[in-house]
Structure formats: C-alpha cells, structure tokens
N, C-alpha and C positions, 0 to 999 in steps of 0.2 A: 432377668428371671424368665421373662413371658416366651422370651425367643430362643431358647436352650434348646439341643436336639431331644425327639422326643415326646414333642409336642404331639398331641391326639387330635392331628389338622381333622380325621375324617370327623370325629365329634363335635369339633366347633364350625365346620361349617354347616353340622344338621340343627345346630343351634341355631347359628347368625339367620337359617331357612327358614325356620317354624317360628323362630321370635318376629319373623321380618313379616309374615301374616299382617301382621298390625300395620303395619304400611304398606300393604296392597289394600286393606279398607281405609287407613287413611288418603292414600290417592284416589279411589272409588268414589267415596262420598263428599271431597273435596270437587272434584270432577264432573260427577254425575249430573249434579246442578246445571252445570254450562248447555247441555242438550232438552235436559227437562223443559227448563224455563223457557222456553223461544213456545211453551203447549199450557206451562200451570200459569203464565202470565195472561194467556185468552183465556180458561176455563173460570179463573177466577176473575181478572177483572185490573189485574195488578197496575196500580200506577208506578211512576221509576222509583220512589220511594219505598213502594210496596215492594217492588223487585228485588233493591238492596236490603228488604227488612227478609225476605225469601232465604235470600242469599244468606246472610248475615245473624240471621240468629243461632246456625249451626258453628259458628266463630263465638258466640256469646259462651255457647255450653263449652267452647274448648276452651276459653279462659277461666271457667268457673271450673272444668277436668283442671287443667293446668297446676290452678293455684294451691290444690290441695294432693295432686298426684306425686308429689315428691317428697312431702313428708308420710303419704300412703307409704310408698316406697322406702325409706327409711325405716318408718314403722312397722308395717307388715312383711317386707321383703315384695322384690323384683315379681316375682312368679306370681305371687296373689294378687298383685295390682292389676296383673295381662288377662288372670283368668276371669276377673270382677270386669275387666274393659269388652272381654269378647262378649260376655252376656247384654253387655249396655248397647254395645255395637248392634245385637241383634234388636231388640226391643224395639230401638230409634228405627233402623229400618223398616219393621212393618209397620209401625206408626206413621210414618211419612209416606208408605206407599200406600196405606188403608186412608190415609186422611179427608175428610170430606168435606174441609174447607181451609181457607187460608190461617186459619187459628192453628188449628189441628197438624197440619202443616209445617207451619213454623217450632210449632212443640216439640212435633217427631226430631226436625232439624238440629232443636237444642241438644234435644237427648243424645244424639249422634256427636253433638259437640263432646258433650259429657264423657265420650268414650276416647274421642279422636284426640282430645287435649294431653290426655294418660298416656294416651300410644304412642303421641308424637316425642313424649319426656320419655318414660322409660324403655322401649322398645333397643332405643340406640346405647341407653344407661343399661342396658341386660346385656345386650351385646355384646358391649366394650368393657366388661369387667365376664365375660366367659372364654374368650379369645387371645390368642396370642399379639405379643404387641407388633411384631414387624408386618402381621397381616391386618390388625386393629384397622388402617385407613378403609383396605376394601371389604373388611367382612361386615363391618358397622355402616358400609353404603350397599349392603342387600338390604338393609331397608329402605335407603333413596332409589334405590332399582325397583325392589318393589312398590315405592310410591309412584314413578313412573308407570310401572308397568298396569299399577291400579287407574290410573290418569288415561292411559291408552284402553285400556278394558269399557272403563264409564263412558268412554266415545265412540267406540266402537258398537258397546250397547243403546247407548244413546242413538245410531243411526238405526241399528237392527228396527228399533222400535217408532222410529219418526214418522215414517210412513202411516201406522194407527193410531199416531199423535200417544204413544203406550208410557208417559213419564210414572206411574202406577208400577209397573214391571222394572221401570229402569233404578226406581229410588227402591224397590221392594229385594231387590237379588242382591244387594250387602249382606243377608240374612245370611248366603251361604258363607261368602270366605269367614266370618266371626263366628260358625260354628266350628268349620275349620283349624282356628285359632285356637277357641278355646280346648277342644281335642288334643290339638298338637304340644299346647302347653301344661296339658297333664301327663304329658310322656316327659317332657324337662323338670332337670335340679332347680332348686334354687341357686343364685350365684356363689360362692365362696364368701366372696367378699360382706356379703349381707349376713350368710351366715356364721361369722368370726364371731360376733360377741354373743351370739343365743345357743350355737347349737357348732361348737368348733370340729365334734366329732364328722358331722355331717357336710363342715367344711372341707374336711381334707380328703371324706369319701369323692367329693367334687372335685377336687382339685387331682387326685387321680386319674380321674374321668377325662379329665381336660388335657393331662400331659402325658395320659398312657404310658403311665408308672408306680410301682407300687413305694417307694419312697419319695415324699412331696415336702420332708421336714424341712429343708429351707425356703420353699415357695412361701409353705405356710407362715413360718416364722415373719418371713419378710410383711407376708398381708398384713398379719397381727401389729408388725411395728407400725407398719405405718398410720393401722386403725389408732393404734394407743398415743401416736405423736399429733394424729390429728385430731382426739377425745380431750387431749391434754391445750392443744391449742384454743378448742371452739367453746371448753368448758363453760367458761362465764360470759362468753359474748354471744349475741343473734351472730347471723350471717350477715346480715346488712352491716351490722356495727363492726366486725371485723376485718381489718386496717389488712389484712394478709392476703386476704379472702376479695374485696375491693376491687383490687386492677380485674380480678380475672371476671367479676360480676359485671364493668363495665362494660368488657369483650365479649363475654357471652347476650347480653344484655342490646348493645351496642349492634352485633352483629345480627343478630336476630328482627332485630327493629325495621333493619335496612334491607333485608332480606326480602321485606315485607313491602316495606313503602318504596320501593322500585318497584314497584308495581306489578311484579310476578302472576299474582292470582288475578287481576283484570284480564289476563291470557286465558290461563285455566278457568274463570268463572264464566267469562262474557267473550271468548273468543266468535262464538257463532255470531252474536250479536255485532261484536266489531266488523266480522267478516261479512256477514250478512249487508252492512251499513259503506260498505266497500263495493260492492256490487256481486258477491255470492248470495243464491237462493238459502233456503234454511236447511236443507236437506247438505248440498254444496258446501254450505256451512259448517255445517257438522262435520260432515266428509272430510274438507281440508284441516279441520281440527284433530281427526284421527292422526293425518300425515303429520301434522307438527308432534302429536305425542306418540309417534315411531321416534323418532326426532330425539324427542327427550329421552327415552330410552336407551337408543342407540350411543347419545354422548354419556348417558349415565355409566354405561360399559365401560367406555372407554376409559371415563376418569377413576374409575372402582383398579383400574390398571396401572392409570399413573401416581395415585393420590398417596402411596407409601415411596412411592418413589422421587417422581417429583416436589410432597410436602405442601401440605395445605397453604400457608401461604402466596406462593405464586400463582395459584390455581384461582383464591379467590379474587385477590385481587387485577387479574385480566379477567374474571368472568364479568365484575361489578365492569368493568371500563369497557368489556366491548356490550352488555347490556344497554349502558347508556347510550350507547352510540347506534344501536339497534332501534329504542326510543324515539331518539331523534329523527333520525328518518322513516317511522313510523308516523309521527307529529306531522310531515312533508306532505306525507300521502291524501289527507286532508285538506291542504290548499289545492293540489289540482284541479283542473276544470274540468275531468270529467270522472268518476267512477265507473267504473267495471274494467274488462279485457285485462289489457295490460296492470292497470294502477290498481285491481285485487289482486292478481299476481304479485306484481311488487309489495302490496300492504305484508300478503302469507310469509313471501318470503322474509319480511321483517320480524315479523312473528315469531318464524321455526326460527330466524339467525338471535331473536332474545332469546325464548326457550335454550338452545345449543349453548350458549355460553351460561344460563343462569345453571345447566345441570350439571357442567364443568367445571363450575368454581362455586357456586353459591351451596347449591342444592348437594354438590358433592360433599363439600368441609363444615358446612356449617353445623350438621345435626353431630357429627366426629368430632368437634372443634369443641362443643359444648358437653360432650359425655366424658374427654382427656383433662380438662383444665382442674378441677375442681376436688381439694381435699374430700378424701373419703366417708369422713363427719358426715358432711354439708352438701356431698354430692344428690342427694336426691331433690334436696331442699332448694338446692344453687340452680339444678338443670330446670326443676320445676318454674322458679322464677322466670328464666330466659323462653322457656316454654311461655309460661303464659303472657310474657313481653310478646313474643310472635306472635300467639291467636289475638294478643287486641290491639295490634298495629293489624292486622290480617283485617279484624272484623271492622274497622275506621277504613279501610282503602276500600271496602266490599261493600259498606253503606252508604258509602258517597262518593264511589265511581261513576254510578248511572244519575246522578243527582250535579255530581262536577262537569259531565260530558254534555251534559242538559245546559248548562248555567254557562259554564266557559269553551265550548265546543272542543272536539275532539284533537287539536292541535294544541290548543295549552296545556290541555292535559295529560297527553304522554312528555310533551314537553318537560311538565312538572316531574313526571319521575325520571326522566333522561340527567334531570339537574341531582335530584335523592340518587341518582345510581353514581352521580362525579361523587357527591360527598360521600358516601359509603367507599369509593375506591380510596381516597384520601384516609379515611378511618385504616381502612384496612392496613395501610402502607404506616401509618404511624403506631400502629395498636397491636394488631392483631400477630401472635406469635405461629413458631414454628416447634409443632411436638410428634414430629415423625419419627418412629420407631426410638420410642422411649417407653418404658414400661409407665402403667398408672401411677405407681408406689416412688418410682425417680422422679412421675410429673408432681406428686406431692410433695416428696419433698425436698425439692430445690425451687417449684413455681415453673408456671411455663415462661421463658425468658425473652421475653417480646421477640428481638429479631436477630435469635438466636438460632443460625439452620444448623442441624447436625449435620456431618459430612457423611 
C-alpha cells in the first residue's frame, strides 16, 4: 500500500523533519550532561554517587514519560502528545539552567526526563505511521540523526562554554529547539492511523496529504481493517497478557534493554571524564568528545542509506558484536603502565570505533524496529513499554557507572558490558526479526516473522 506510485515523498520527508525535533532535544539534553558535569560537580560539591544521582535523575522522569506516553498516545493522538512534550522540554530546561543548587538541579533534570521519555516513544511511532514503507527504515532514522546531531551540538556547546566554566548556558539553550518543535508541530496532521476510529473524515484528508492524491479509498479501507482486526484481537486481553502480542514484546523489550546495558551512554554521559582519566585535559576532553559525536553522525548517515536496503537485522547484529569488541579493548587501556600520548589516543579511538558501530546497528534499528512490530490496538501502549524498559536500564547503567568504576576499576567495568554487548549479539541472532519494506498493516497482520528476510 505504503509504497504505490504516488507517494507525496516531499510531505513525508517535512514530516519525518519537524517530528524528528524531538530527537535533536532528546540527543541535547542526554549529551549536555557529559561537558556540564566536569563544572556542576566542583560548584556543588558532588560526590560519585552525587554525580550518578546528577546524571540519573533525568532517566528517572523519562521512565515516569515513558510509562504513560503511549497510552497518551493512543488516547489523545500522536500530535498532542509531541506538542504537550515540547512545552515540558522547555520548562526542564530553564529550570536546570536557573538551578541554585543540587536539589533544584536534579528536579529541572526529571522534568526533562518527563519530556524526553514521550519523545523518545512517539516521535518514531508519528514517523512511521506518516511515511511510506520502502522509505519507513531511513525517514524514522531522522530521528536517530537527529539524536546524534543533538549529541554533537551539546559538545560542541559544552566546549563554546568550558572555558567560563558556563554549564548554566549550556543546560539553559534546550529552551530553543522545544520551542522550535512545538511551532513545527502545529503546522502537522495528526497521523491517519490515530485518526481512523474518532475522526475518519480527517483520516483520509491525511492520507491524501501523504500520497498526493485525490482518491485514498483503498489505503483507507486497508488502515481500517487492520485497526478493526486488531480491536477484535486486543478486545478482552491487556497487552502483556496477550499470547500474539508476546514474542514481539520480548524483542522490543529485550532489545531495548541491551541497547542500554552495553553501555552506550557511559560514552555519551561520562566520556570527558573517561577521557579526562586517560590522560586528556577537561577542555581536550570535551574537544575529543565532539570528534566522536561527528562520528556518530556521520555513521548515522550512512546507515539511514543502507538500513531499507540492507534490513535491520544484519545491521544490528554486527553493531552489538563489533561494540563488544570495542569494550574490550577499551577495558585494555587501563592495565597499561602509563596514560596519556599514545594510550589516550588509543582509549578515543576506542571510543569513536564503539560509537561507529553502536549508530550503525543499535542506534539505527532499534527505535524502527520498535515503531514496525506492533499491532495497531497496542502500538502506543507496546512502544511505551519498550520505551520505558530503555530509560530504566539507561537510568541503572547512569547511577552506578561512577560508583562500579570507583569499586571495580575501570577494566572490569567496560569489560562487563563487552560481556552485555556478546549476549545482546546472541539475542539478536535468535530473536530479533527482519521487517524491511513491508507495510505497518502486512506487519500486523501476519507478525514480524523472526528470521524471515524479504528478498
């Protein structure tokens, strides 16, 4: 259906544009932290604990977004949930950059969670039910580009500002892109699909929109069945209790987890501090951290290129296997007998060589992986789950990274997620399916068919 000549590409890509907002502040204020903190840990006083509670309570508010942003979604439609996150997104920002002590602080950080949790769920669920399906892989990863690119911005900010110790300015300028967003998102429909069962006329004004044509009776007809096949399936059962619904909750669920506890955001949060503890200055620090989030960028591109082609699938599972192996020779770096020169060289390179592979396969499929799987009932309700499975694996690897690196030195501990990145590849390879250039409505209703590639 999705992929018929026809198709209004220039409209769904000013969509995939303006929704993907939300993950350039989701990458921002995930990011920003990692340069602040080397300044709000002297002003205040932070012990390592203090630092992961810093860190970690803006993961709290995104599991508390999370857990109720997908039946938002469900309930109120796609578009009200983005324009309710943009206002949240600002708030948290000037609260964390007005903050005048570590209380205040950590509040602003929740409330940020509070936005980032919704964005991180529906952003890629608006996406991937407004775009066509043979483009579905790359238009649903302007928002992993955009996450990147918001990841590269907070460090680049993060240096502008180091110099006057300015973490004030660097937590306070989220305020712009989330007015941005919300703006942008009152120029967008709501999705079709949301609007089938409240408002069908409104649905197929959309679904015009989208295929740049003035007859849409069989797109339409198709949404509808598949809305009334999966009303009829979820009738009497939760989403957890349904046997259909299950495998895919484990994959979405399952992948999410792993995502996390490979230890990804110990890069993005505490890179300077790694690098710093390697033998780069803080300044240096930060600096080489910008280079790694070119890095992620730049592979983010690249995979937004192969990922309808190549198939999720293959993608993730060589990112999980050469991450771990990234790990591991990161873990290395810390038995030498000396730091600096050379062996912080070798540490960065480790670094950008994790980054590169996690945005080629992790960071590419995972937020796509979990907006395709999931009957249309339950999808907001299903992505939310897996959603907020990430922010509280995110917010456990963030509160007791500077606490595990303290306790079991810096070698065990990447070690430890080199081990979480083999068993996520193994998942992957037994679990995790292939739904390239299938439409939403075929992934409903036949199931994504584990290691089933389309040719």
């Amino acid at each position: 259906m999705e992929s018929v000549p026809g198709v209004n590409r220039r409209f769904a890509r000013s969509v995939a544009a303006v929704a993907a907002l939300g993950g350039l502040l989701f990458g921002y204020d995930t990011g920003i932290v990692s340069g602040g903190l080397l300044f709000i840990r002297d002003e205040f006083r932070l012990s390592a604990l203090g630092e992961g509670v810093v860190v970690s309570s803006l993961l709290v508010g995104a599991v508390a977004g999370s857990l109720v942003s997908g039946r938002l979604a469900d309930r109120y439609g796609r578009r009200a949930v983005l324009l309710g996150t943009a206002a949240v997104f600002a708030a948290g920002a000037l609260l964390a950059g007005l903050a005048p002590d570590e209380t205040v602080l950590v509040l602003g950080r929740f409330v940020l969670g509070l936005a980032i949790g919704p964005a991180s769920a529906v952003v890629p669920l608006y996406i991937a039910e407004m775009v066509p399906a043979d483009r579905r892989g790359a238009l649903v990863n302007c928002n992993q580009l955009m996450i990147t690119i918001g990841i590269v911005v907070s460090y680049a900010v993060g240096f502008a500002f180091a110099p006057v110790q300015g973490w004030r300015w660097m937590l306070g300028l989220a305020a712009v892109p989330a007015a941005l967003l919300g703006a942008g998102m009152l120029l967008l429909p709501e999705t079709p699909r949301s609007l089938i069962r409240r408002h069908p006329g409104r649905a197929e004004a959309v679904l015009r929109s989208i295929h740049g044509k003035p007859d849409v009776t069989a797109e339409l007809a198709e949404i509808r069945a598949a809305d009334e096949r999966s009303r009829a399936e979820i009738a009497t059962r939760g989403v957890l209790r349904d046997r259909s619904v299950r495998p895919m909750l484990v994959v979405g669920v399952g992948l999410a987890v792993f995502s996390q506890i490979a230890g990804v955001n110990t890069i993005i949060y505490f890179a300077p501090s790694v690098l710093a503890g390697s033998g780069f200055g803080a300044s240096g620090s930060i600096l080489a951290q910008v280079g790694v989030g070119v890095i992620n960028v730049l592979v983010t591109v690249l995979a937004m290129v192969l990922i309808d082609r190549m198939g999720r699938r293959p993608m993730v599972i060589t990112a999980f296997a050469g991450m771990g192996a990234a790990m591991l020779l990161l873990g290395l770096v810390y038995l030498l007998p000396a730091h600096g020169g050379a062996v912080a060289w070798f540490a960065l390179v480790c670094m950008a060589g994790y980054i590169g592979f996690f945005a080629f396969g992790v960071g590419a499929v995972l937020w796509v992986l979990i907006s395709e799987i999931y009957p249309p009932r339950v999808r907001g309700a299903a992505v939310g789950l897996a959603t907020m499975a990430h922010w509280l694996a995110n917010f456990v690897v963030a509160l007791t990274f500077p606490v595990l690196i303290a306790a079991a030195g810096a070698t065990a501990t990447f070690w430890i997620f080199a081990v979480a990145c083999a068993a996520a590849t193994v998942f992957c390879v037994r679990l995790v399916p292939e739904t390239k250039r299938r439409s939403l409505e075929e992934i409903s209703a036949t199931g994504p068919t584990g290691r089933t590639v389309e040719p």
